[in-house]
C-alpha positions, 0 to 999 in steps of 0.5 A: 471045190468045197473039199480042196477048200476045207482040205487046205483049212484043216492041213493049214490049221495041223502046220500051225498047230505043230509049229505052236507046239514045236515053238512049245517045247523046243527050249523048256527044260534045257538051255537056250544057248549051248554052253555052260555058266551065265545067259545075258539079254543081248544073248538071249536078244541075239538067239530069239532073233536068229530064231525069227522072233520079234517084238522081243521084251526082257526084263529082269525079275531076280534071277530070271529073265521074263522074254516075251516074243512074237514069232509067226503072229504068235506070242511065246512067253519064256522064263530063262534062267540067269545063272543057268541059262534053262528055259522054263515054261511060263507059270500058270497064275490062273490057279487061284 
């Protein structure tokens, strides 16, 4: 019983695990929405949503629109691109 225990913790840590690092890398490097020019929040608002995502909080800094979102009890921080709509990974500020 120990084993089928331990077994279902490990294999539900490594689907956890793999949709982290999916939701990770699905998007940064590339846009958001497929198409070209300008990205607006109610798009970005309309595709985090289909994605699943919730609690979803935008703001506008410059030409970059700072997304944060939960999916699955998971934070995700995105940066997006105003002009391009490219999603960029979250800066690191702990590098002092």
């Amino acid at each position: 019983m120990k084993r089928i225990l331990l077994a279902s913790i490990i294999g539900g840590c490594i689907v956890v695990g793999g949709t982290s690092i999916y939701s990770a890398t699905n998007w940064p490097g590339s846009r958001l929405i497929p198409g070209t020019g300008p990205i607006t929040e109610q798009q970005i608002r309309d595709k985090l949503t289909a994605d699943g995502f919730s609690n979803i909080q935008i703001t506008l800094q410059g030409n970059t629109f700072q997304t944060v979102a939960t999916r699955n009890g998971r934070p995700t921080i995105l940066e997006i691109d105003a002009q391009s709509g490219i999603v960029h990974q979250d800066r690191d500020d702990d590098e002092d």
